[in-house]
mmCIF file of the protein (N, C-alpha, C, O) and its ligand, coordinates in Angstrom:
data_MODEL
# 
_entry.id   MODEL 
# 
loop_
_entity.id 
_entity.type 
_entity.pdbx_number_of_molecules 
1 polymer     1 
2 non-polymer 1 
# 
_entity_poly.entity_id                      1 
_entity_poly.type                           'polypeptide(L)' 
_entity_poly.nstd_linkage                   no 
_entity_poly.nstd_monomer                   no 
_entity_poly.pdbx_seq_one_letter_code       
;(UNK)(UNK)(UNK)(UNK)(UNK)(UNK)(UNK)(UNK)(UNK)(UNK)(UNK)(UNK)(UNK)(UNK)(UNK)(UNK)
(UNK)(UNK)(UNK)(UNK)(UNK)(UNK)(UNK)(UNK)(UNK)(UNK)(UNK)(UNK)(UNK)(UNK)(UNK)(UNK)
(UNK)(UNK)(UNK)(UNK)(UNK)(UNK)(UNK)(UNK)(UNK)
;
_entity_poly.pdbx_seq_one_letter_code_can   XXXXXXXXXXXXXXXXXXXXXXXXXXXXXXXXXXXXXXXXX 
_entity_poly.pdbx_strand_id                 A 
# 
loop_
_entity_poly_seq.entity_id 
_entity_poly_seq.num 
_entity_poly_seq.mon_id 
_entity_poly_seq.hetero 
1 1  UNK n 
1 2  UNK n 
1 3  UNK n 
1 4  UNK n 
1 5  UNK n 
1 6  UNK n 
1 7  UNK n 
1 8  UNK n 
1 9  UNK n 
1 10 UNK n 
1 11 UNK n 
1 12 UNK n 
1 13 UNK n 
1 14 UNK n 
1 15 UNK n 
1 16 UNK n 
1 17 UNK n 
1 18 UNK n 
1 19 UNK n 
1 20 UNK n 
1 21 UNK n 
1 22 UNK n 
1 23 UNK n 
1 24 UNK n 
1 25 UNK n 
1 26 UNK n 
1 27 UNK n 
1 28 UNK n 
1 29 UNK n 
1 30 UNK n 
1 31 UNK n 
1 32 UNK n 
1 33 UNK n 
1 34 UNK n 
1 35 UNK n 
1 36 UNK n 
1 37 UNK n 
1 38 UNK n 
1 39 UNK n 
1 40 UNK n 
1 41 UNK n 
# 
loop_
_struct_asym.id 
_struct_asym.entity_id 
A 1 
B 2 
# 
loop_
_chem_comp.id 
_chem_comp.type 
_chem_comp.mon_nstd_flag 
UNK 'L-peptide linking' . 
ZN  non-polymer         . 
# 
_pdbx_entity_nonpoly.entity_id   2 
_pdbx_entity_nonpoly.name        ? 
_pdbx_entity_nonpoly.comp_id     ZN 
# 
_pdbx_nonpoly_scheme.asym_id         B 
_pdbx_nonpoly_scheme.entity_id       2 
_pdbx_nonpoly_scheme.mon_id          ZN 
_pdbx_nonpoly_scheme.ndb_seq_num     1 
_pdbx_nonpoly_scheme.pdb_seq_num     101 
_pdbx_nonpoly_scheme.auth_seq_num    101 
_pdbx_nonpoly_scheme.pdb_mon_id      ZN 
_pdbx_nonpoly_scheme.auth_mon_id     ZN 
_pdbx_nonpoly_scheme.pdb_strand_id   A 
_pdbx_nonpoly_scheme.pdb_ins_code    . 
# 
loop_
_atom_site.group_PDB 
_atom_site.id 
_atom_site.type_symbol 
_atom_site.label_atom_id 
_atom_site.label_alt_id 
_atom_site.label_comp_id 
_atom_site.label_asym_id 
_atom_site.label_entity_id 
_atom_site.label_seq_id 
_atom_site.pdbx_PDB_ins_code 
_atom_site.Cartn_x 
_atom_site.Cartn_y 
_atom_site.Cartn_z 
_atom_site.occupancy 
_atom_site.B_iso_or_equiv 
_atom_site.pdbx_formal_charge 
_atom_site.auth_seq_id 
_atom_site.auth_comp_id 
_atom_site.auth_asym_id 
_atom_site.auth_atom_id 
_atom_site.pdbx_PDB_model_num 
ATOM   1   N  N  . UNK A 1 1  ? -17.777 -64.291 -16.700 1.00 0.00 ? 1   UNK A N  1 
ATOM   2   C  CA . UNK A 1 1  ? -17.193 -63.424 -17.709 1.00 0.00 ? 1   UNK A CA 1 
ATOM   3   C  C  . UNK A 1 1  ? -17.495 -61.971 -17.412 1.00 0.00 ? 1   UNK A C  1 
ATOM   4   O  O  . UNK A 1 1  ? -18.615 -61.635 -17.028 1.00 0.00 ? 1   UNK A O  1 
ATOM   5   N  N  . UNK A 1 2  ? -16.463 -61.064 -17.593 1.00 0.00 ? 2   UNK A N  1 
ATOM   6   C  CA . UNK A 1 2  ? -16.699 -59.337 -16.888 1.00 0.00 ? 2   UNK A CA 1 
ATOM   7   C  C  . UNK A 1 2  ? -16.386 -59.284 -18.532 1.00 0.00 ? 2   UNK A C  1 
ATOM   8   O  O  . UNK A 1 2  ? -15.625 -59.808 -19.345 1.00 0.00 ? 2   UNK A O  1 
ATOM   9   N  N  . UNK A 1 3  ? -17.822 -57.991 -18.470 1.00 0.00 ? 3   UNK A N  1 
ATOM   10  C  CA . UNK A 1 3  ? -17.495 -57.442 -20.114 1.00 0.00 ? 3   UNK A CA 1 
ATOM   11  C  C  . UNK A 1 3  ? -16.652 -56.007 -19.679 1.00 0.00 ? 3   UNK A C  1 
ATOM   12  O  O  . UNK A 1 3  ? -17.056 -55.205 -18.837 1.00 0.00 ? 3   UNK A O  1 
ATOM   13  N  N  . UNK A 1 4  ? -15.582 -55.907 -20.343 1.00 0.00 ? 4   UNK A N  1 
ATOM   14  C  CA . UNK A 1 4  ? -14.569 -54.659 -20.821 1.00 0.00 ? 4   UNK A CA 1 
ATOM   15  C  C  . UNK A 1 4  ? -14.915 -54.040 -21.438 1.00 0.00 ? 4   UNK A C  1 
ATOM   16  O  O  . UNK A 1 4  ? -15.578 -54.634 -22.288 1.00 0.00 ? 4   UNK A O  1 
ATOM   17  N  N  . UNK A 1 5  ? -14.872 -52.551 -21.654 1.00 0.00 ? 5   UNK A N  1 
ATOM   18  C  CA . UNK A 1 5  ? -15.049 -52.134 -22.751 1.00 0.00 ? 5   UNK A CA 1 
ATOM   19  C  C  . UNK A 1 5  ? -13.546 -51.541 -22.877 1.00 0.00 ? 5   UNK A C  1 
ATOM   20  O  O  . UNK A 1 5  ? -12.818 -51.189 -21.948 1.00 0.00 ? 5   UNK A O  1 
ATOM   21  N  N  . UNK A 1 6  ? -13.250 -51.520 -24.365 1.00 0.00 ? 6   UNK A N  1 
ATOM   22  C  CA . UNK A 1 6  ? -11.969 -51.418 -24.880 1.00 0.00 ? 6   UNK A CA 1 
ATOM   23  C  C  . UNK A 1 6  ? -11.127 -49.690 -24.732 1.00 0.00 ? 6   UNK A C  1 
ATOM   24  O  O  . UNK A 1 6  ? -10.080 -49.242 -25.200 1.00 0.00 ? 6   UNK A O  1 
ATOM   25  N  N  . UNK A 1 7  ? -12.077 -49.176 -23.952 1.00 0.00 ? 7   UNK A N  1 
ATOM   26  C  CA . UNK A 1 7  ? -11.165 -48.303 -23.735 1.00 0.00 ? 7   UNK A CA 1 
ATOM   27  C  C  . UNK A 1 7  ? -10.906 -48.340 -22.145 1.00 0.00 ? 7   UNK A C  1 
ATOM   28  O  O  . UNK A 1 7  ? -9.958  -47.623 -21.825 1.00 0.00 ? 7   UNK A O  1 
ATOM   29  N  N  . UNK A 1 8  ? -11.428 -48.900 -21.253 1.00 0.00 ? 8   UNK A N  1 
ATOM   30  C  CA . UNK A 1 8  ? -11.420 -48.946 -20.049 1.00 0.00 ? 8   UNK A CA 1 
ATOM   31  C  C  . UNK A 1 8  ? -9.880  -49.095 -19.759 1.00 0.00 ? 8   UNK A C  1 
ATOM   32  O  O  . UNK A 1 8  ? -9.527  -50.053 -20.446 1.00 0.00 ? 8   UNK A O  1 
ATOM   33  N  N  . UNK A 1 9  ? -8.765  -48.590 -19.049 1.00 0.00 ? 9   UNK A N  1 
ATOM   34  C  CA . UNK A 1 9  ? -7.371  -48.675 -18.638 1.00 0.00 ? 9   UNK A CA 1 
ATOM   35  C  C  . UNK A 1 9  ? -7.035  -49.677 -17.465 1.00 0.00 ? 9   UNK A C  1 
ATOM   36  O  O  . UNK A 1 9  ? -7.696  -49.608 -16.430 1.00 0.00 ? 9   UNK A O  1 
ATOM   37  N  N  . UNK A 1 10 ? -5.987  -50.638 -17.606 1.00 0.00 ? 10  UNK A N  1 
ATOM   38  C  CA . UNK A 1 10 ? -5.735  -51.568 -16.310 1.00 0.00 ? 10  UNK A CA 1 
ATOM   39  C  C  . UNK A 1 10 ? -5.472  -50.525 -15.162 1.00 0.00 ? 10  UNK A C  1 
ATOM   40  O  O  . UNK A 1 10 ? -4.626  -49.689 -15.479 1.00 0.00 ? 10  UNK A O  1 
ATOM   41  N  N  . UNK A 1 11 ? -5.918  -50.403 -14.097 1.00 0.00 ? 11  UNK A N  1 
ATOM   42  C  CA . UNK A 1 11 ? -5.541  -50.295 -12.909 1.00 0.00 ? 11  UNK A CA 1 
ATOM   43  C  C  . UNK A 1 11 ? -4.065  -50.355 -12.874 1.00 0.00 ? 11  UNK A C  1 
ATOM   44  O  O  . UNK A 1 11 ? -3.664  -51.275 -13.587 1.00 0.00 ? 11  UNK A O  1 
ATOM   45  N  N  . UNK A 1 12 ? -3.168  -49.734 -12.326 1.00 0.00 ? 12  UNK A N  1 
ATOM   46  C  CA . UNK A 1 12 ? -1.430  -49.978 -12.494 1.00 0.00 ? 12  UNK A CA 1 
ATOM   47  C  C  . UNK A 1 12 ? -1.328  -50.034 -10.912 1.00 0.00 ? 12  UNK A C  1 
ATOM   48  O  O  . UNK A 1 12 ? -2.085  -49.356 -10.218 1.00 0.00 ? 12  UNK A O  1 
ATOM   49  N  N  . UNK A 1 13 ? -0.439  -50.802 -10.412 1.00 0.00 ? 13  UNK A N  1 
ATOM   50  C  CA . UNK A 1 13 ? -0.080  -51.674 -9.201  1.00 0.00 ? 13  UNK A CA 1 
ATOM   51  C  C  . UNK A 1 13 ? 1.343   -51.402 -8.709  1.00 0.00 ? 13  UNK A C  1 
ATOM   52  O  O  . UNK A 1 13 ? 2.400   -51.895 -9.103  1.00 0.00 ? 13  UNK A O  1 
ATOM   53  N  N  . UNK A 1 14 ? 1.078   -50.362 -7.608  1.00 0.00 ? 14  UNK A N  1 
ATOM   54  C  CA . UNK A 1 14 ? 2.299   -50.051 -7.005  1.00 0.00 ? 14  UNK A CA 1 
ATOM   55  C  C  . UNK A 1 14 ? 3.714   -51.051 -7.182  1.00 0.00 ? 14  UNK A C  1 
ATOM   56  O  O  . UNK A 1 14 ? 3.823   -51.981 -6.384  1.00 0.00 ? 14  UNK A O  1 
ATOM   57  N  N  . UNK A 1 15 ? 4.266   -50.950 -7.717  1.00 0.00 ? 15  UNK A N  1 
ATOM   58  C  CA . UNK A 1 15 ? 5.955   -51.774 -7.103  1.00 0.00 ? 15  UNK A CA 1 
ATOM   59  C  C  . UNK A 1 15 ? 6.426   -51.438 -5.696  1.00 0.00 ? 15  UNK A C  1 
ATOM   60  O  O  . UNK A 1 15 ? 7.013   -52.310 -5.056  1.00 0.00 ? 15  UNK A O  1 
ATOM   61  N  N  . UNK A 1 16 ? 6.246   -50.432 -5.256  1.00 0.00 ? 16  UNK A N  1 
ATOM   62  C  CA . UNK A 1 16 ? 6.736   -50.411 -4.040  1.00 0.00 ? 16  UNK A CA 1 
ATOM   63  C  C  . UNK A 1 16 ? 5.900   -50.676 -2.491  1.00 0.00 ? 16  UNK A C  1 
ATOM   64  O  O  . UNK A 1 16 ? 6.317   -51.165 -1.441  1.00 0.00 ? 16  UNK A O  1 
ATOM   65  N  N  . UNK A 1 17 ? 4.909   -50.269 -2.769  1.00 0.00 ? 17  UNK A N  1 
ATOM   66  C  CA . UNK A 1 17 ? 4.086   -50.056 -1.147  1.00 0.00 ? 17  UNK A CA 1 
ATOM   67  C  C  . UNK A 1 17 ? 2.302   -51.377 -1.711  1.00 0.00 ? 17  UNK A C  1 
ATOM   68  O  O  . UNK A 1 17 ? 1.576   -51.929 -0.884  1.00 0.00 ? 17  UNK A O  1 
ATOM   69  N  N  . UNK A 1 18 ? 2.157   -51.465 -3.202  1.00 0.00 ? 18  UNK A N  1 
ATOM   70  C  CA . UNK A 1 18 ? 1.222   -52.576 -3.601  1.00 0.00 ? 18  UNK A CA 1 
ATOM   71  C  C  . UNK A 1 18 ? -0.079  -51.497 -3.548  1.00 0.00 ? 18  UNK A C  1 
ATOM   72  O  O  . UNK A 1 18 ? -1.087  -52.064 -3.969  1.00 0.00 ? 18  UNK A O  1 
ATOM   73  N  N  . UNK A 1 19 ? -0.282  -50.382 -3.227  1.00 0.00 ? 19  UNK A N  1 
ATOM   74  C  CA . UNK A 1 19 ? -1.125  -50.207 -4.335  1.00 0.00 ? 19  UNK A CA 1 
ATOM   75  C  C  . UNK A 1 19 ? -2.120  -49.654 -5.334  1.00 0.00 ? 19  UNK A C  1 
ATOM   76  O  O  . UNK A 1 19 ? -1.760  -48.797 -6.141  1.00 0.00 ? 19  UNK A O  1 
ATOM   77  N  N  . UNK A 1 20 ? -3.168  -50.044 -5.311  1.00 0.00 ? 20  UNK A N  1 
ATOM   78  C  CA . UNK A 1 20 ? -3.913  -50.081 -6.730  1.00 0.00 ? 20  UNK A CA 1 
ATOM   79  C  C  . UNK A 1 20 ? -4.039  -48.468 -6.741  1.00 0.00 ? 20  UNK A C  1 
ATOM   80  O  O  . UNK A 1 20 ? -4.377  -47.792 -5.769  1.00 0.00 ? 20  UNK A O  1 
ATOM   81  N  N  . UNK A 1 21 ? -3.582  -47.805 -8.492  1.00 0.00 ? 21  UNK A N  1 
ATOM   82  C  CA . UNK A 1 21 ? -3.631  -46.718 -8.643  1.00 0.00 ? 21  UNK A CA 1 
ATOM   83  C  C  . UNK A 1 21 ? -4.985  -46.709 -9.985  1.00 0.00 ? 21  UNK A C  1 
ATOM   84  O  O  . UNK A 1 21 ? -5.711  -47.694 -10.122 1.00 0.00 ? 21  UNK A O  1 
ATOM   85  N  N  . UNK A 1 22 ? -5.124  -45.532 -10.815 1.00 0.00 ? 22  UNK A N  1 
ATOM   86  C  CA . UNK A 1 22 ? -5.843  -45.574 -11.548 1.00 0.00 ? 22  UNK A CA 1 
ATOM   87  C  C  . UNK A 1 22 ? -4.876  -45.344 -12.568 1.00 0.00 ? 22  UNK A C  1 
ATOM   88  O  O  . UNK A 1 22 ? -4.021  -44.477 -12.386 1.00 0.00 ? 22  UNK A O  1 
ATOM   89  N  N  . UNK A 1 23 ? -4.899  -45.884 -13.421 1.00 0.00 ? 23  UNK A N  1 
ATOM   90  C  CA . UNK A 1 23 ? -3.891  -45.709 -15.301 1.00 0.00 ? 23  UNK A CA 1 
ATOM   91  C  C  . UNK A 1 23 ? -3.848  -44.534 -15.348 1.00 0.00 ? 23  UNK A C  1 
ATOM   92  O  O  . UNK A 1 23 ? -2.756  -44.218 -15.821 1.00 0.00 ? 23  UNK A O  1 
ATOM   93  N  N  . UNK A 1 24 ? -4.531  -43.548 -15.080 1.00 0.00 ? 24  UNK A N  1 
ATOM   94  C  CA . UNK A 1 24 ? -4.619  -42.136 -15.693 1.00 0.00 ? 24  UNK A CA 1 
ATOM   95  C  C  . UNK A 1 24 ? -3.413  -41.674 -15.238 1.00 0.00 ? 24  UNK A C  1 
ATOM   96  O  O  . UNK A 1 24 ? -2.728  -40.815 -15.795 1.00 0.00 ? 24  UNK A O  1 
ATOM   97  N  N  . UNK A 1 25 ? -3.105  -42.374 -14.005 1.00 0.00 ? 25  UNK A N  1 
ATOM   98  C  CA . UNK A 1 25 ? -1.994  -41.682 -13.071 1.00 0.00 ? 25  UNK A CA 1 
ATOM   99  C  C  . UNK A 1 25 ? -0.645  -41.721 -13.395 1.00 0.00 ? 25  UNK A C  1 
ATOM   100 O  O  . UNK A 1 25 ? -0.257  -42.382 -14.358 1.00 0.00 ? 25  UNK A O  1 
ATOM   101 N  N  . UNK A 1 26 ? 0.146   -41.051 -12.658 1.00 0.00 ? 26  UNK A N  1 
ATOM   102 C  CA . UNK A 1 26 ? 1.883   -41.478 -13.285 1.00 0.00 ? 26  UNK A CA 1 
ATOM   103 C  C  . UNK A 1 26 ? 2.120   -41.419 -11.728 1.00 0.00 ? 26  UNK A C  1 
ATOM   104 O  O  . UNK A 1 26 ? 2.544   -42.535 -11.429 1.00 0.00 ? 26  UNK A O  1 
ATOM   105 N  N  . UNK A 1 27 ? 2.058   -40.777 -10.800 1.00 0.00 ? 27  UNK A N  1 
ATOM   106 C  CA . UNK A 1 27 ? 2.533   -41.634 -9.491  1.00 0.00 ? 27  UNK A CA 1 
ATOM   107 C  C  . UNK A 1 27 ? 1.811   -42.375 -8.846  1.00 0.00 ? 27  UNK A C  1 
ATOM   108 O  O  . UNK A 1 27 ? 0.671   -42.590 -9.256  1.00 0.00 ? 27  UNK A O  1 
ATOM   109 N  N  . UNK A 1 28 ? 2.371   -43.080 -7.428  1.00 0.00 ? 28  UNK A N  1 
ATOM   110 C  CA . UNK A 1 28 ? 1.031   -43.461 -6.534  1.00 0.00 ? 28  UNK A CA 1 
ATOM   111 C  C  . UNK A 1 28 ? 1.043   -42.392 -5.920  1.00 0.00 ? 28  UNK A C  1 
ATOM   112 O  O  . UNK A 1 28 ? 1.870   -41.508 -5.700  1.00 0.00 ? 28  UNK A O  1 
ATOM   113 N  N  . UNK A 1 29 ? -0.551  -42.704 -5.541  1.00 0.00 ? 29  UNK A N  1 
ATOM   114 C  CA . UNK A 1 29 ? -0.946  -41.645 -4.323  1.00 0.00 ? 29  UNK A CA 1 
ATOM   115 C  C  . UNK A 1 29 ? -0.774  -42.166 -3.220  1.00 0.00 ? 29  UNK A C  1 
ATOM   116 O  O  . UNK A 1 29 ? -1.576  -41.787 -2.367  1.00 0.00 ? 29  UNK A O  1 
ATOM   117 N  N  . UNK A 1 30 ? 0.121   -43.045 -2.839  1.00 0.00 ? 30  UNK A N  1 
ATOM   118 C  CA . UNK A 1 30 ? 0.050   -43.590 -1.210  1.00 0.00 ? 30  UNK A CA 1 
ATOM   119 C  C  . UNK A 1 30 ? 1.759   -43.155 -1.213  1.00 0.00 ? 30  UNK A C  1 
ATOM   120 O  O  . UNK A 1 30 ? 1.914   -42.094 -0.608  1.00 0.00 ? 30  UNK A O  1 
ATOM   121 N  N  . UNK A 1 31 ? 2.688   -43.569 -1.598  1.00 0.00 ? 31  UNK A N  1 
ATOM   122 C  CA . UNK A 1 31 ? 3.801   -43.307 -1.970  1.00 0.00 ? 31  UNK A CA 1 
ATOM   123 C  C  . UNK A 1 31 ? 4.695   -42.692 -2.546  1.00 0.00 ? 31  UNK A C  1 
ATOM   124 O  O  . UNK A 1 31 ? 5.916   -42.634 -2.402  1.00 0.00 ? 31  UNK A O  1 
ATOM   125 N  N  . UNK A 1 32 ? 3.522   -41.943 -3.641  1.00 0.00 ? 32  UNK A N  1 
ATOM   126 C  CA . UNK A 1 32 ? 4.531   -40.996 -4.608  1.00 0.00 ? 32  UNK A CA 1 
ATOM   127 C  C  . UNK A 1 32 ? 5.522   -41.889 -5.622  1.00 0.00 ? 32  UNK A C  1 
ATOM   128 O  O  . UNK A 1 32 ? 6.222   -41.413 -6.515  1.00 0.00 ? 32  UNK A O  1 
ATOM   129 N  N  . UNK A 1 33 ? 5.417   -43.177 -5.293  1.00 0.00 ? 33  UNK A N  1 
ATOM   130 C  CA . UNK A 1 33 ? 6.555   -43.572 -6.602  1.00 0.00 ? 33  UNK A CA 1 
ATOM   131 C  C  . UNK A 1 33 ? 6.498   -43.405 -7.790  1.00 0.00 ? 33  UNK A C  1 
ATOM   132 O  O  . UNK A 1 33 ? 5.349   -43.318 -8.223  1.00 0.00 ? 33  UNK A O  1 
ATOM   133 N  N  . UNK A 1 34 ? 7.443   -43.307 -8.645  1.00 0.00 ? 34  UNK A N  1 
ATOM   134 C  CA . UNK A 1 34 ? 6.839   -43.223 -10.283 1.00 0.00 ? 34  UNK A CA 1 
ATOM   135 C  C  . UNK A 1 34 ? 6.106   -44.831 -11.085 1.00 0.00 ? 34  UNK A C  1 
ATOM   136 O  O  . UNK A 1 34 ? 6.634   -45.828 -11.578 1.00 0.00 ? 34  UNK A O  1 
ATOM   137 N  N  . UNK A 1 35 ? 5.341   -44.599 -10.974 1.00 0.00 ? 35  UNK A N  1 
ATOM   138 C  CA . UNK A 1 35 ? 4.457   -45.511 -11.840 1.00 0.00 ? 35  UNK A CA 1 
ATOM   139 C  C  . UNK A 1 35 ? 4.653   -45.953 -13.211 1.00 0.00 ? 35  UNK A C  1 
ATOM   140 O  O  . UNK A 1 35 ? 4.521   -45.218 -14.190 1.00 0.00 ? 35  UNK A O  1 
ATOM   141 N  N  . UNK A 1 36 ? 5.042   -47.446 -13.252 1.00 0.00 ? 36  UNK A N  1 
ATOM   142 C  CA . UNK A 1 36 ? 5.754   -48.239 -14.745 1.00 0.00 ? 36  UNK A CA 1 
ATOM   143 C  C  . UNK A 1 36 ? 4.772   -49.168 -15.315 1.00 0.00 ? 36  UNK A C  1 
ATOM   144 O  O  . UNK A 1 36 ? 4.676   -50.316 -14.881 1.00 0.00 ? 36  UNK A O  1 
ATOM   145 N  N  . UNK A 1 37 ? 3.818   -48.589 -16.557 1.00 0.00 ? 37  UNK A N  1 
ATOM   146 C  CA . UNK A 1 37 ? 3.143   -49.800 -17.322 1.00 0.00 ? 37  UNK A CA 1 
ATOM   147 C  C  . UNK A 1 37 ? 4.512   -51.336 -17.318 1.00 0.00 ? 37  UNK A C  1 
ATOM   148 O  O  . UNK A 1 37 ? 5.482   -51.429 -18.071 1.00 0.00 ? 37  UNK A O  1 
ATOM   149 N  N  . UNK A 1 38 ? 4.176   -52.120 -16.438 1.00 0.00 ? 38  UNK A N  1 
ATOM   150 C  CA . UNK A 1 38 ? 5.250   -53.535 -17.101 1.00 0.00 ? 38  UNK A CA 1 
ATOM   151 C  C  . UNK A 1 38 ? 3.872   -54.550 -17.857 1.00 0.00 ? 38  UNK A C  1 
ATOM   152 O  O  . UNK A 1 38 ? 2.803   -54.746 -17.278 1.00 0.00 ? 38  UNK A O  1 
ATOM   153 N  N  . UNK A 1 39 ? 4.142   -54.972 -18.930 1.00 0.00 ? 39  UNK A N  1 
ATOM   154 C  CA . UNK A 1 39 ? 3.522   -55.429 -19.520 1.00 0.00 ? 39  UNK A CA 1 
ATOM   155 C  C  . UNK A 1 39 ? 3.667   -57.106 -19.546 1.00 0.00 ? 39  UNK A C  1 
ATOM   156 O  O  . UNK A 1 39 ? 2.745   -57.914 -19.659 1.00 0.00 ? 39  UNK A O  1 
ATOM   157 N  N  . UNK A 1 40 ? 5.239   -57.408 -19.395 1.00 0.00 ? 40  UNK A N  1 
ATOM   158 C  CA . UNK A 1 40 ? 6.043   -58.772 -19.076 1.00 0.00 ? 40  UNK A CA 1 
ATOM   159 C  C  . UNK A 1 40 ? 6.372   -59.239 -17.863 1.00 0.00 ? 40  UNK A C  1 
ATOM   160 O  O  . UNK A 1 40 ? 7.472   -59.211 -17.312 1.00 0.00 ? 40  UNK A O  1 
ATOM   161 N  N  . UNK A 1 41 ? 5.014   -59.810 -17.353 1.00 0.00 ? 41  UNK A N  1 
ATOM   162 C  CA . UNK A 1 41 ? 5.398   -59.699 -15.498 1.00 0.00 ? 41  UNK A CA 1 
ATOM   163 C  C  . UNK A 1 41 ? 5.365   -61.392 -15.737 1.00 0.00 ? 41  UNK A C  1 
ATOM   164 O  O  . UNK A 1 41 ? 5.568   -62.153 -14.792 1.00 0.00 ? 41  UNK A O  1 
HETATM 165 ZN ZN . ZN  B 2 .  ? 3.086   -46.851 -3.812  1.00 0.00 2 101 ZN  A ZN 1 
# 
């Protein structure tokens, strides 16, 4: 079990090139794409 704390942000996951950005972000930094919370994967 990993304890969370409730404000901690998911990591958001490239769609295009895969990846891992920090939530704070709105693009990637490997790619520049625009970065989409999907919540219904
Ligand atoms: Zn990317």
């Amino acid at each position: 079990m990993c304890f969370r704390p409730p404000t901690t942000q998911k990591p958001i996951k490239c769609g295009e090139c895969g990846a891992i950005n920090p939530a704070n972000l709105k693009v990637c930094t490997k790619c520049q794409t625009k970065l989409e919370k999907e919540e219904n994967i």
